[in-house]
N, C-alpha and C positions, 0 to 999 in steps of 0.2 A: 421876778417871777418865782414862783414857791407852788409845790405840790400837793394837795391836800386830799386824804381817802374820805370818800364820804359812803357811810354805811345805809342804804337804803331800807324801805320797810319789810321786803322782801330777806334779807338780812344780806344781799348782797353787797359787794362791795368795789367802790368805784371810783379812782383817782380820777381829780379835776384840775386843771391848771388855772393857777389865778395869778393877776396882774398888782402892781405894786398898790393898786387900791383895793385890791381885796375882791374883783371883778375876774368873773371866768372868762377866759380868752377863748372864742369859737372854734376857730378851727383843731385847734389841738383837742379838744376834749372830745370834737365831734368824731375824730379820727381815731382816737383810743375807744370812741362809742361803737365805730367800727369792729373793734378787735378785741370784743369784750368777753369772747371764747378765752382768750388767752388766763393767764393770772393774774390778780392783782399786782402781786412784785414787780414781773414782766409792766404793767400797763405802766407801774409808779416810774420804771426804768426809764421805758420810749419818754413820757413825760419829761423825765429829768434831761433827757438828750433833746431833745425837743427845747426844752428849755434857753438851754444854748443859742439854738436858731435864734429866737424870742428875743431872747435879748443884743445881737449882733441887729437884728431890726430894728429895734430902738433906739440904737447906738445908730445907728444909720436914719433913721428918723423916715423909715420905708411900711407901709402897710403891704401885706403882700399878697392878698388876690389883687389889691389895685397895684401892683408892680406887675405881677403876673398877667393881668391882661393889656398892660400898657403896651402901646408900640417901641420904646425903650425900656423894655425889659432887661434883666440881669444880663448883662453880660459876663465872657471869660474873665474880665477884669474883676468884677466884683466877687462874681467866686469864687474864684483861685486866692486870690489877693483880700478877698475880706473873709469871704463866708468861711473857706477852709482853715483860713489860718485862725478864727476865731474856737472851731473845732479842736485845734491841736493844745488850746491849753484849759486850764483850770489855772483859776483865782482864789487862792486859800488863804484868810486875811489879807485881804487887798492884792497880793501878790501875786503874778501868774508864774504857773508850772506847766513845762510842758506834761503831757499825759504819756503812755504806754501807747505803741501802735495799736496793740489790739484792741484799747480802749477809743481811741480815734476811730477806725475801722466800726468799731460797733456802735457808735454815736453817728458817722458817716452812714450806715446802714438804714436808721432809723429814719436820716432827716432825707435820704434817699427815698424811702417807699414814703415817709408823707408827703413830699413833690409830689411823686407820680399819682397819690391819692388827690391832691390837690388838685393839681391838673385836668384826671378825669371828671370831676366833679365839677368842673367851670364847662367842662368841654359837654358834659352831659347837658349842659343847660343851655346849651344851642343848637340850634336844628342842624342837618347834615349839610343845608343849604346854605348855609350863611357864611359870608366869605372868612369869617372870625375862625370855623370851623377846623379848618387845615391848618390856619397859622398856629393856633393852639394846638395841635398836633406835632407841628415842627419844631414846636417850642418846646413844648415836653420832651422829645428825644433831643434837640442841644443839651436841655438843663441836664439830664439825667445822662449821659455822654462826658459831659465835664466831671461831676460826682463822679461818676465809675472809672473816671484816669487818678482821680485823685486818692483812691484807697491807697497803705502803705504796706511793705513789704514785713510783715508779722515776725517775730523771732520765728527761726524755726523747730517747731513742739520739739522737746524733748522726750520721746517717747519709752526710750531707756530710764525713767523715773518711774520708781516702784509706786503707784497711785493705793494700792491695796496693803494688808498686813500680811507677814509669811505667817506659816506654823508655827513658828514658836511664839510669835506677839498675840497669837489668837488664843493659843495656850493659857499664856499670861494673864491677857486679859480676864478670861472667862476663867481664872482660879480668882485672881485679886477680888472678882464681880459673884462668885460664886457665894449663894446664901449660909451655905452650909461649912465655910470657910471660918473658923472665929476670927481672923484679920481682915475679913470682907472690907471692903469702900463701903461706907455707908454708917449712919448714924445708929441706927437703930435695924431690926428684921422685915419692919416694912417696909423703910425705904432699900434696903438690901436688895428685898424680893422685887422692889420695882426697878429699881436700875439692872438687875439682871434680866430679867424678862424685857425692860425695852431694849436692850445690846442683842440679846436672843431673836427678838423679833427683825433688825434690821440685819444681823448676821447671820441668822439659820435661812431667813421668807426675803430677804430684800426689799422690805420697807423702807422707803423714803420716809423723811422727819415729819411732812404735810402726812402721809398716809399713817404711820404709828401712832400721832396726836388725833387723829380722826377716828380712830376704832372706837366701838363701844364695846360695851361687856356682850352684847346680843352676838358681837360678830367672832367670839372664841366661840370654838365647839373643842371638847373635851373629851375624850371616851377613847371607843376603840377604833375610831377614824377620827384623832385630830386632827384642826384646819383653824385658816384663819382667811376671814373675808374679806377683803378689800372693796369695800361700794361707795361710790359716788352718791352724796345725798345730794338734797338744796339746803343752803345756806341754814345754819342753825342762829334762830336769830334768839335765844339763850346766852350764845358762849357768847362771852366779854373778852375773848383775848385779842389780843393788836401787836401781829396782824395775825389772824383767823390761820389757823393750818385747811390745808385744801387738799384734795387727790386731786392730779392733774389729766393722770395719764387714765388707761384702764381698770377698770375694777377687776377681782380676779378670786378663786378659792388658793389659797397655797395650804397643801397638807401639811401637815407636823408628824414627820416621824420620829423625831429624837424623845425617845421616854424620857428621857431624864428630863429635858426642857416642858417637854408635856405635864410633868407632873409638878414640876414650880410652876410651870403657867397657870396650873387650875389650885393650886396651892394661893397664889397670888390673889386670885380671882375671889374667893371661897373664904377665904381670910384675912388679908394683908391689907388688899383694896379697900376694904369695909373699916377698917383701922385708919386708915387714910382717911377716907371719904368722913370717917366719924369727927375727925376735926377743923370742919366747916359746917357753915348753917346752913347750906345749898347743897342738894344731892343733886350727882352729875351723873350722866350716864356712861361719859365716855370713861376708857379701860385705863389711861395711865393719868396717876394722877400726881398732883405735887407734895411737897410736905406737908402743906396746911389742906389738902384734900382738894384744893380747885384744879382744873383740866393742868395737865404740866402743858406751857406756852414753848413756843420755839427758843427763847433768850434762851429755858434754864437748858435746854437737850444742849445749846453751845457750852454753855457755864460748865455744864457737867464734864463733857470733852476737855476742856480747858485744864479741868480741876484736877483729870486723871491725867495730862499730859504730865503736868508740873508735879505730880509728886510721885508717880514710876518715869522720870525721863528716863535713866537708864535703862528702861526696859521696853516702851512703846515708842511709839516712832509720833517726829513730828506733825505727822499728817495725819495724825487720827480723828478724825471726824466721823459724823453719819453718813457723809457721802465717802469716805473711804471703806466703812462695813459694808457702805453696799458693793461698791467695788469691789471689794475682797468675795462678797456671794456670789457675783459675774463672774470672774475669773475664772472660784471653783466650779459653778455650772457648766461652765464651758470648757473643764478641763475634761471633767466627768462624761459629759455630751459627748465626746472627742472621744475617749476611753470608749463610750458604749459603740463606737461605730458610728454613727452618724457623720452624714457628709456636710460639707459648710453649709449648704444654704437650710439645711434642716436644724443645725445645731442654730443658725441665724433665726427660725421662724421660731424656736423653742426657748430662749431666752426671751425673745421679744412676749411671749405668751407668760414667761414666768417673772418676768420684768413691769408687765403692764405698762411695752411699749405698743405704741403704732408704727411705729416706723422700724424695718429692719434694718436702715441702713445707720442707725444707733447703735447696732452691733457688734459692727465692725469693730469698734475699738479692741474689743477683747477677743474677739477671734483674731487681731494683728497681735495685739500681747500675745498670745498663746502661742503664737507660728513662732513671735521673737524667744519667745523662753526657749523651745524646743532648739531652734537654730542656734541662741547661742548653745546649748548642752550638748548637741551634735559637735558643734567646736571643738570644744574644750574635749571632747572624749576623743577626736580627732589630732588636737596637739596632744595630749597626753601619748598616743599610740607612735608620731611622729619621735617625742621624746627617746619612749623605751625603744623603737622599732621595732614594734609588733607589725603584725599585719593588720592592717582594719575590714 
C-alpha cells in the first residue's frame, strides 16, 4: 500500500490510497473523501495509518466490509492479538520496530473513527427494520469497545520544557537577522531583507509556515496603520510547490506597530522583492520569495532553521523552528493579556482571535505556562526569603 497526492483541476489537493498494483483501495479514500475540510498532510497522515490496517488485511487474506457483515466477525482474538499488535510496530528495511506510544495512540485513533465510519455506512444501507440492523449496531460498539481498551499509557508531557525562546535568543536572533547588521545571515541584502521580515512576520503576527508562504504583496498594507492580512483563498492552481502551503485556521487583520519592522517590510516589498522576483522567468505574486525568485516552499523555511541552529548553536536553542516563533508570540500575548487585566477566559477568546484559532480550548497551553512561570517565580522568591529570614 503507498500514498499518493493527486492535484485536481480545481487545484485542490487529494491523497489517495493505492494497492500494490497501483489500484485505489475504496474505502479509505472514500473516508479521507469524507474529511476533506481537514489538510492535505493531516489526509496523507490518516492514510498512512490507515495503511497499516491494509496491510494486516492482506496479511490476513480478510476483505473487510465482508468480515464486517459476516456472522463471524472480528473477534477479541483477532484484535487484540493481530490488529493491535500489528499497530504497535513499524518495519524499516524489512525489520520491525516497535513505535512511540503516542504514535500507536495516534494510528489507534485513525483506525478507530474509520470502523465506526465504516460501520455507519453499512448500517446506513439497511432499513431500521431489518434484523441485520441491531446486530450491526452491536457490532460496532464491541469493535470500537476493544480499540478504546487498547490505547496506551502516553509518557507523561513534559511541561517544564521551554517550547518558546527567552529574551535574550530573540535578541539574538533578530540582531544575527537584522538587514542593517554587516554580519547579517544571508548572502546578499535581498535575501537579508527576506529572512528578516519572514522571522518578523512569525515573531511579531504569529504566522504559521502554511500562512507566511501564502501572503501575497496585496495583503501588506504599509503606512500609518500597518497590518497584515491573513485570507483563506481557493487553491492556486499557478503555484508548483509540493506540498502547496495552506491557511488552516482563520483568516485575520494583524496590525504592525513595530516601525522599525514596518519600515523593512515595505523596504522589502518596494525593493528587495523585485530583486528577487527579477531572477525568474515567472512573476509571482506571493510576498516571500526564494533566491532564484520562485514562491520560497516549506523545505527551504526548515533548511533555513536548520542552517541558523548550526552555526549560532552556542547562542539559540535547539528547538528553533516556525512553530517555536510562533510559540514564543503566544506566550508574550498572553503575558501582556495577563498584565492588561484581563481575566482567563477573555485573555482565552483574545489569543484565539489573534491566533486564528477556533477552538479556545487550544489555549490553554499557554495560559498553563504562564500560571507555571509565575508559580515557579513566587517559589524561588519564597525560598529566597526563607533563606535570609525576611518576612514575606
Amino acid at each position: 500500500m503507498h500514498v499518493k497526492v493527486v492535484t485536481h483541476k480545481t487545484g485542490e489537493q487529494i491523497p489517495i490510497m493505492l494497492d500494490a498494483n497501483g489500484m485505489p483501495v475504496t474505502l479509505p479514500n472514500e473516508f479521507v473523501l469524507s474529511r476533506r475540510a481537514l489538510s492535505t498532510n493531516t489526509l496523507v497522515r490518516n492514510l498512512r495509518e490507515l495503511s497499516v490496517l491494509y496491510d494486516w488485511l492482506e496479511a490476513s487474506g480478510c476483505d473487510l466490509s465482508t468480515k464486517l457483515l459476516a456472522q463471524n466477525s472480528f473477534n477479541e482474538a483477532e484484535l487484540k492479538g493481530g490488529l493491535i499488535e500489528s499497530l504497535r510496530v513499524d518495519k524499516v528495511s524489512g525489520r520491525a520496530k516497535a513505535i512511540s506510544p503516542n504514535t500507536f495512540n495516534q494510528r489507534l485513533t485513525t483506525v478507530r473513527q474509520f470502523f465506526g465510519w465504516c460501520m455507519d455506512v453499512l448500517t446506513s444501507q439497511l432499513s431500521m427494520s431489518s434484523s441485520d440492523y441491531e446486530r450491526l449496531r452491536e457490532r460496532k460498539t464491541f469493535i470500537l469497545k476493544i480499540l478504546d481498551s487498547s490505547f496506551m499509557s502516553a509518557t507523561p508531557a513534559r511541561t517544564s520544557v521551554r517550547k518558546g525562546l527567552n529574551d535574550n535568543e530573540v535578541g539574538f536572533l533578530l540582531g544575527i537577522l537584522d538587514p542593517d547588521n554587516e554580519n547579517a545571515f544571508g548572502r546578499d541584502s535581498a535575501v537579508r531583507f527576506r529572512n528578516y521580515v519572514s522571522v518578523g512576520l512569525m515573531l511579531f503576527c504569529g504566522l504559521r509556515p502554511g500562512e507566511l508562504l501564502s501572503l501575497r504583496v496585496e495583503d501588506v498594507q504599509v503606512g500609518a496603520i500597518s497590518s497584515i492580512k491573513v485570507e483563506r483563498r481557493p487553491p492556486d492552481l499557478s503555484d508548483k510547490r509540493r506540498p502547496k502551503p495552506q491557511i488552516k485556521r482563520n483568516g485575520r487583520v494583524i496590525p504592525v506597530d513595530n516601525r522599525r519592522f514596518a519600515v523593512a517590510l515595505n523596504e522589502y516589498v518596494t525593493t528587495w522583492r523585485e530583486e528577487l522576483e527579477s531572477k525568474s522567468d515567472v512573476e509571482s505574486q506571493y510576498l516571500i520569495l526564494s533566491d532564484e525568485g520562485a514562491p520560497l516552499s516549506q523545505s527551504s523555511v526548515t533548511q533555513f532553521f536548520q542552517l541558523l541552529r548550526a552555526q549560532y548553536a552556542e547562542h539559540l536553542p535547539e528547538n528553533l523552528t516556525a512553530k517555536s516563533l510562533r510559540h514564543t508570540f503566544s506566550s508574550r500575548i498572553e503575558r501582556a493579556l495577563r498584565r492588561a487585566g484581563m481575566d482567563e477566559q477573555r485573555r482565552r477568546e483574545a489569543l484565539a482571535l489573534l491566533r486564528g484559532d477556533s477552538s479556545l480550548a487550544s489555549q490553554d497551553t499557554y495560559i498553563a505556562q504562564e500560571i507555571e512561570q509565575q508559580a515557579i517565580k513566587s517559589l524561588k522568591q519564597y525560598q529566597a526569603a526563607v533563606i535570609s529570614g525576611s518576612k514575606l
